[in-house]
N, C-alpha and C positions, 0 to 999 in steps of 0.2 A: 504494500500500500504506500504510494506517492502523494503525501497530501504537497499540495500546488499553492502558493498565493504570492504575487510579485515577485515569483523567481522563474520566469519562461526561459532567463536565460542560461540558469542553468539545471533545470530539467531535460536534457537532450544526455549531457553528461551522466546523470541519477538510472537515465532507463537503460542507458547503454551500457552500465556495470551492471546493470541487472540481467540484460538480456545478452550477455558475453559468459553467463554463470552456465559449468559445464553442467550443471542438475538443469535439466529442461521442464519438468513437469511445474511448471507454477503459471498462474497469471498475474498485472501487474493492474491495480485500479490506482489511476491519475487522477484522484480528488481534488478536483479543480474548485476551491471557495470562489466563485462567482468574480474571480480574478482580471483585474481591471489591463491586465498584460496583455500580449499575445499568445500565452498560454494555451489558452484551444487549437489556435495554431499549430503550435509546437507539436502537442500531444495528438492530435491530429493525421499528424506525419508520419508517424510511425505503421509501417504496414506490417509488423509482425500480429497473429488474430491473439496474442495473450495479453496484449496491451488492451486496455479499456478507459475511455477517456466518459469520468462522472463529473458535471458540471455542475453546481450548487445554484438555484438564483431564489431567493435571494445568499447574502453571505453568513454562514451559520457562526461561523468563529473554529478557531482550531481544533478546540475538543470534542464540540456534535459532529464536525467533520470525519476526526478519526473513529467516532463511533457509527457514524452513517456508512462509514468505508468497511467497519468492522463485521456491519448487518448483512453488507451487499459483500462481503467476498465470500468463497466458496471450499477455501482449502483449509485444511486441518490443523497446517502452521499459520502465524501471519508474522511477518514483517514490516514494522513499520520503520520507513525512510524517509527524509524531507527532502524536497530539492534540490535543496542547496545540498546535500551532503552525497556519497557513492563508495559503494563497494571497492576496494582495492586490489581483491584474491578474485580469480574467474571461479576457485574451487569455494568458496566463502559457503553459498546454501549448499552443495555437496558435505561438508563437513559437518551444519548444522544440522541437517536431516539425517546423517548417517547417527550422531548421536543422541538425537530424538529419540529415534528408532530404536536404538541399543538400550535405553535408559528410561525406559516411560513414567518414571516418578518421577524423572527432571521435570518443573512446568516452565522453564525457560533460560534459554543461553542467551550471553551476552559475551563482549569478549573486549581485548583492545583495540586505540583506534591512534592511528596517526592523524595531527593536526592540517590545515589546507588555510591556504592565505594567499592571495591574488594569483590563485590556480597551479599553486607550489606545496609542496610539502614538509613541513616543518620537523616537529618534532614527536617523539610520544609523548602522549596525554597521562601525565603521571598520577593525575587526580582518579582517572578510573582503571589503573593498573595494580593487579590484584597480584604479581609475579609472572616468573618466567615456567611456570607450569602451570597448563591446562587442569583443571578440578571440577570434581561436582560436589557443592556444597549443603549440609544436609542444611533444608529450609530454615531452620528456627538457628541454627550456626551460622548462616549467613546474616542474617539480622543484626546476628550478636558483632559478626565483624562486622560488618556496614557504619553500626552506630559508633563501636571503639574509633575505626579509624576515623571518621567523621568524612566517609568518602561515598563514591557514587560511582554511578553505571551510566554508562555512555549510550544516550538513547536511539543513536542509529543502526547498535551495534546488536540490539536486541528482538529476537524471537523468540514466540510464546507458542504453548497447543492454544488452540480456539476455544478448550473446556475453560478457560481459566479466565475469560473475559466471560464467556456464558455461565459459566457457576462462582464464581466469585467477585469479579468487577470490572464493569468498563470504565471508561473515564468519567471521576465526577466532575462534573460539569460546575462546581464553585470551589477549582480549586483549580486555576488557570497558568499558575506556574507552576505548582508539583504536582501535577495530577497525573505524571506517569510514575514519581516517586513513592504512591501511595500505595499505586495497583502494582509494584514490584514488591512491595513489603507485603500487601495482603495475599502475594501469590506464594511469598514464600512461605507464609504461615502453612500453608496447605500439602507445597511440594518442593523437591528439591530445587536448585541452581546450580546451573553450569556455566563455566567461564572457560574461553580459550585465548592463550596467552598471548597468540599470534594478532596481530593487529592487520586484522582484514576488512576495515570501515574506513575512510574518511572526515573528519567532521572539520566542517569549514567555518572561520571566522569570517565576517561580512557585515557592513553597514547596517544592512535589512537584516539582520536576526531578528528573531523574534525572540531569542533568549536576551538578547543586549537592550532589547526594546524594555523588558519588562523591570531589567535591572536598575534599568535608569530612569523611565520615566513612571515606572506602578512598584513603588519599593516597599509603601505601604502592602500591597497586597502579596507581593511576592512575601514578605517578613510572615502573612499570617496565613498564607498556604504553607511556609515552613515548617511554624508550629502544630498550625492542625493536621497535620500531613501526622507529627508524633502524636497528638492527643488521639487521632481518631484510631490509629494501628494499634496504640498502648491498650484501648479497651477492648478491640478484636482481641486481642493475644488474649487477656485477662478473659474477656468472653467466651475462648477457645480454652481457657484454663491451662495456661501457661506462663503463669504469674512470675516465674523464673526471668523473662525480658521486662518485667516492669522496671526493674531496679534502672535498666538500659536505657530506655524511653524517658525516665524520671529527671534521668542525671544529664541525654540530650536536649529533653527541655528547659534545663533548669543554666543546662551554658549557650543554648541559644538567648534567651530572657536576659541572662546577666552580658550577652555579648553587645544585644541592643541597651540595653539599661548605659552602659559603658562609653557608648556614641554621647549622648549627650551628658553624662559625668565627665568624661576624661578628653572629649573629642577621637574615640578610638577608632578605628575605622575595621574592627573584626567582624561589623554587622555597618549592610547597608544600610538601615533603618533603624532611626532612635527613636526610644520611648523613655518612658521615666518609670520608677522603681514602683511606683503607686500603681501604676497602671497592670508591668507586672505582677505585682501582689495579687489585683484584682481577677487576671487573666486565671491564677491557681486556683484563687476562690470559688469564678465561674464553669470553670472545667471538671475540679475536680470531681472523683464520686461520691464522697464522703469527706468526712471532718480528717480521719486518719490520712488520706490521701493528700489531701490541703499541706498538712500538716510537715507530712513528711516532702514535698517539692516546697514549702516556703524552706524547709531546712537545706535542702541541696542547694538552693538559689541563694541564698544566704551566704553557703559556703563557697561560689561562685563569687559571688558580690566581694566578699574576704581576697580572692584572689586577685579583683581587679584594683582594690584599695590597696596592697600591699604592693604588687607591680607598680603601682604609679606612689610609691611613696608614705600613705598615708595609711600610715601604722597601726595608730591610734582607732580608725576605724576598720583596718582589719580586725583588730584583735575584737572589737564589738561582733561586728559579721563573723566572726567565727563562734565566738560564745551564742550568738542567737540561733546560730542553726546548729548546736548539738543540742541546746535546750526544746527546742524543733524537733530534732532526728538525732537523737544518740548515737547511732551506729556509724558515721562516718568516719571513719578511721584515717582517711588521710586528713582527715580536718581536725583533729586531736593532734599530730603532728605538724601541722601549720600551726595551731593557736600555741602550741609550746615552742615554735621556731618564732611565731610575731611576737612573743611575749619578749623575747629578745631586742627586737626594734630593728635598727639597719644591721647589728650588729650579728644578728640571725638572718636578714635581706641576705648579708655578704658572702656567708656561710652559704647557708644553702644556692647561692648559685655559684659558686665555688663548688662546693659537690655536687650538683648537677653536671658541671664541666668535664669533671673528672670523669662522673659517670658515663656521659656519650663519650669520650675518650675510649673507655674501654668496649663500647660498643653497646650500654646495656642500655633499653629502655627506660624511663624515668615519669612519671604521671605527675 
């Protein structure tokens, strides 16, 4: 599935790494959103009969599009590609379907992908590089790395079975910047994940992204598909009785919150979007599912908050943010060992990033 919008120029490029793939049995629907280009044109031209050119009028928006595309295809896998981006490998869907096939708890590969910039090739994308070995990861394992490293899956690169949009989720449609991040986590709940190390995708940087669009101009929304993307998955899992990722979920929302909080405390720039610490608070009160739940995310945001007071100097309110969120959440154990390192003042700052130092020296991870 090609969805189409003000990129005709380079959809010719997208079908023709498609339709160079030595696996022949697929078709390709060109979801054209009602595209003000010559895109019909374009897609038009193609006289292979697996090519299908679907024109939207009016314009639906990116997400009813991939689900409209999603109703109307007909094959067991789907692949979703954008325009702007292409296949690199001719063997790419040969690969993917050979271990489909082999593996039917996987509900979906994804894989690496090389960068693309004025029709060049840059570099690897290290943001969605999982290593240099191929793996199938068991679903609820994947989650669990996904949130430690606070990293992502590279959305061109990704093929699902068609049960896993029909019994568990298509795109929701109020959640216009992650809403392929949600239906990767609710899929994993269910089924394995597959990654292949090989980077047989392209994803291209460009003026017209729609990823750069929303970065920049809808930060407000993109900040609160981020966190409802964790709020809404933390209660599937829980609802699945899998209470074992809440800790996961609790602790990524609690340093996404304190990364915006931090924007306009500190001027940080770890989060697009600022809010203030009130508003935070609020956000846990209104989510949560209970008082115990409240309770224990104001405590990890807390211990959050301690980190960005102490990074930026002010000691004196670390060591508060850290005494509020054990009185909060007792159980936080690295926050026992910050409030006995801030109680020190710089002279504990200097320490410990002094041992820190030491420690990547030797190659060890460090939290």
């Amino acid at each position: 599935m090609v969805p189409c919008y003000k990129l005709a120029h380079l959809l010719k490029e997208c079908v023709d790494s498609i339709l160079a793939q030595t696996f022949v049995d697929f078709e390709v629907l060109i979801m054209d959103d009602c595209s003000p280009d010559n895109t019909a044109e374009v897609a038009q031209a193609f006289t292979d009969p697996r090519v299908r050119h679907i024109r939207n009028e009016p314009n639906l928006g990116h997400l009813r599009n991939y689900n409209k595309g999603i109703n109307l295809s007909r094959g067991e896998y789907i692949w979703l590609i954008s325009a702007d981006d292409r296949l690199r490998r001719p063997y790419a869907l040969e690969r993917y379907v050979e271990l489909m096939e082999e593996h039917p708890r996987v509900g979906y590969v994804f894989g690496a992908g090389i960068g693309l910039h004025d029709g060049e090739e840059t570099t690897l994308l290290e943001h969605y590089y999982y290593g240099d070995t191929d793996r199938i990861f068991n679903g609820r394992d994947f989650i669990s790395t996904l949130l430690r490293r606070n990293s992502g899956i590279l959305s061109p690169s990704v093929m699902v079975r068609r049960c896993c949009y029909e019994n568990i989720s298509m795109f929701p449609l109020d959640m216009p910047h992650e809403g392929d991040l949600f239906i990767w986590l609710a899929w994993a709940l269910e089924h394995d994940v597959a990654y292949f190390a090989e980077p047989m995708v392209n994803y291209r940087t460009h003026d017209l992204s729609m990823m750069k669009d929303f970065l920049t101009q809808k930060q407000d929304q993109a900040f609160a598909d981020d966190v409802n993307v964790m709020w809404r998955v933390k209660h599937k899992a829980e609802d699945r009785e899998l209470p074992h990722l809440s800790p996961l979920f609790e602790s990524a929302l609690a340093s996404k919150y304190s990364n915006s909080a931090a924007v306009l405390l500190y001027g940080e720039t770890s989060a697009a979007y600022g809010t203030t610490v009130a508003s935070c608070q609020e956000a846990f009160r209104v989510n949560a599912r209970d008082a115990h739940e409240e309770k224990r995310l104001l405590g990890r945001f807390s211990g959050c908050m301690g980190d960005k007071h102490w990074w930026h100097g002010n000691y004196d309110q670390a060591r508060r943010s850290y005494l509020d969120a054990l009185q909060l959440h007792w159980y936080l154990p690295k926050v026992w060992v910050k409030l006995l390192v801030a109680a020190m003042g710089r002279t504990g700052f200097l320490y410990l990033k002094e041992a820190r130092a030491r420690i990547r020296q030797r190659g060890i991870s460090f939290g």
